[in-house]
N, C-alpha and C positions, 0 to 999 in steps of 0.2 A: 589946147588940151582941156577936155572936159573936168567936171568934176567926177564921174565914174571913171573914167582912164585915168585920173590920177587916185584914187581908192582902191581899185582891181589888186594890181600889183602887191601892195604890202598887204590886203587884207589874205590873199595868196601865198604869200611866203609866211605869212604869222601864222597861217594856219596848219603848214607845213611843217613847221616847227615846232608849235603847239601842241603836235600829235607826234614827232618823234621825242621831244624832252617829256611831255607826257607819261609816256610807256615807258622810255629809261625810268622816269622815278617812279614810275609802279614797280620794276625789277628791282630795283639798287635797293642796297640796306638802308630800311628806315633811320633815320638820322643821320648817315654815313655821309661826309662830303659832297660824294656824287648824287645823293636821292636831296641833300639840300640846294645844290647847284642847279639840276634838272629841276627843282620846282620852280624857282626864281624864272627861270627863264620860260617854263612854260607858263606862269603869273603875267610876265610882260608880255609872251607873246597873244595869250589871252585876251588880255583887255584890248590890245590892235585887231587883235579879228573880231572879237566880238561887239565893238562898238563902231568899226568899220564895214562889220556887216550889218547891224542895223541901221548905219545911215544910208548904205547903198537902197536897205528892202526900203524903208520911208521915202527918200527921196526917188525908186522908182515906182513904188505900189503905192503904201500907203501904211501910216502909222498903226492899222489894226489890221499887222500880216502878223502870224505866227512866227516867221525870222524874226520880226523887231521885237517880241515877245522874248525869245529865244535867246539874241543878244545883248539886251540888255539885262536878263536875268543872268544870264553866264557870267558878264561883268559882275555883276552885283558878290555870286559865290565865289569867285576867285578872289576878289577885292578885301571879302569878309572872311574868307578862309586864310591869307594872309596876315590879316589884322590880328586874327586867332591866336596864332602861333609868333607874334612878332608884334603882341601889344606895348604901347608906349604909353604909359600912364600920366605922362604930360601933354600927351594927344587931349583936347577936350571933347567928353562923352557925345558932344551936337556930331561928330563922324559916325557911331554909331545909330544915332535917334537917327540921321539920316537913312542910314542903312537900312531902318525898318521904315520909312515914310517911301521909300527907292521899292523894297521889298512887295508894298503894298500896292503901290503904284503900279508895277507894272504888274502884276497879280491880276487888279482891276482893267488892265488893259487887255491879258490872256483873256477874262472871261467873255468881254465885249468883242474879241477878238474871236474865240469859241461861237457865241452867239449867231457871229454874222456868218461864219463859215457852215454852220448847220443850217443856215438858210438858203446857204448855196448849193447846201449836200455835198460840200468840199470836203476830202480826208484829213484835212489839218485839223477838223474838230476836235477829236478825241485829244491830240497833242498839246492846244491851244487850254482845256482847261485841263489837262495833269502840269502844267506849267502853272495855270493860276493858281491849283490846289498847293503845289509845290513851292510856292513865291509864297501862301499866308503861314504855310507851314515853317518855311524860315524865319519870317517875321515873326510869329508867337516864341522861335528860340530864340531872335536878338533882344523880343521885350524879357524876356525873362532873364538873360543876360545882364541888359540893364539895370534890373529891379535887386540881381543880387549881386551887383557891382563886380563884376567879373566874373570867372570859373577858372578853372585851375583841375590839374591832374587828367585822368580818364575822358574827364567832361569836354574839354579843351580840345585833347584829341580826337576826340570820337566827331567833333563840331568841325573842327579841322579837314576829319578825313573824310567826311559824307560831301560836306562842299566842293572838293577838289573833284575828287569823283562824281557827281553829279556833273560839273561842269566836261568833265575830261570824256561822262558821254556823251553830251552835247557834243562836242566838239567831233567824237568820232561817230556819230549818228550823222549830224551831217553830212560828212564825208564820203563813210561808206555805202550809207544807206539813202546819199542825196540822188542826184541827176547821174544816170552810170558812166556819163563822159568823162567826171571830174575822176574817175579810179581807172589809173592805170589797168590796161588790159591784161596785162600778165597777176596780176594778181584781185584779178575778179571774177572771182571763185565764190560764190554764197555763204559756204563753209565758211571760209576765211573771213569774207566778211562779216559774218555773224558776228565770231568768235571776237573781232578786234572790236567789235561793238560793244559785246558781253563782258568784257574784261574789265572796265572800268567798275562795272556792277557787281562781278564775283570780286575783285579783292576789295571793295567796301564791305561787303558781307562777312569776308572771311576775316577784314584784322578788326571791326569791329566785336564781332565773334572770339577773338582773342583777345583783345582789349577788356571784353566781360569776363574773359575764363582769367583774366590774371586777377582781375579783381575781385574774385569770389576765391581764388587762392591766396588772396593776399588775407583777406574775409574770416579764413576757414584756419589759415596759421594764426592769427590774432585770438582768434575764438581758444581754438588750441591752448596759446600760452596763459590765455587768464584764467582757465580752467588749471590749468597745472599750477599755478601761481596760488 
């Protein structure tokens, strides 16, 4: 048995998985059992496809393909999106510094990655550095996390939910929008494809979007009472 037939399989089924716990926890009530259960699982099934897919793309391409870009950044936001919402304050901070040394790294790897792909007139360019941009742009939110020694409330979640969702298009951009073998034919429809792509993008927008309107209600009754006081 090679080493790619023994990686195929589970990076196949995680990724299967990945994408139906996924969407359960974009449906399920925020915080509700089931929207915490579905995360957990699509967390674990994450980091098996996504670092099982970039050992397959290195070990059959090469370490500056936009898949090994791709999976190792997904790792990195699910990993840090977890930490988020499930810090352990006995954890010592060197898991974070990591996270942004991990963050930057492979950031530098999308661009050199970009790079070479634009010299090929390859279409992974454009991909290759909104990865990079997107990789230093985490990193300037995990330094700044560091420097003020956690976050807490709004901040947490909004930090929380932008990574999950980042990662969870990843995950369905692949998919739908990879090789059209990999998508069942009954349901390869463009429409539909779009739409399960777009999804992970519209509900980041919309409960960040409510996450500010609760906070400028919370804002605006505070204002309120000290005026009246």
């Amino acid at each position: 048995m090679t080493v790619m037939s023994a990686i195929l399989p589970p990076h196949i089924a995680a990724g299967l998985m990945a994408l139906l716990a996924g969407y359960l926890a974009l449906a399920a009530t925020k915080g509700a059992p089931w929207h915490r259960r579905a995360g957990m699982v699509f967390v674990y099934a994450m980091v098996v496809m996504s670092l099982s897919g970039a050992l397959m793309e290195a070990l059959t391409k090469s370490l500056t393909s936009v898949n090994v870009v791709a999976g190792l950044l997904t790792f990195y936001f699910v990993a840090t999106a977890l930490r988020t919402v499930r810090p352990k304050p006995q954890v010592l901070s060197w898991i974070d510094t990591a996270g942004v040394v991990l963050a930057v790294g492979v950031s530098v790897l999308a661009f050199v990655a970009g790079v070479e792909m634009a010299r090929r007139g390859r279409p992974e360019t454009a991909p290759s550095f909104i990865f990079g941009v997107v990789g230093l742009l985490a990193a300037a939110g995990d330094t700044r996390m560091i420097r003020a020694a956690g976050i807490h409330g709004p901040l947490r979640l909004r930090r929380h939910l932008w990574r999950m969702c980042f990662a969870m298009w990843v995950a369905a951009a692949s998919f739908f929008w990879g090789p059209s073998e990999r998508v069942p034919e009954i349901i390869r429809v463009p429409a539909l494809q779009a739409g399960a792509v777009l999804t992970p993008i519209v509900a980041m927008i919309y409960w960040r979007w409510k996450l500010r309107a609760r906070k400028s209600s919370r804002q605006a009754i505070s204002s309120g009472f000290v005026e009246m006081t």
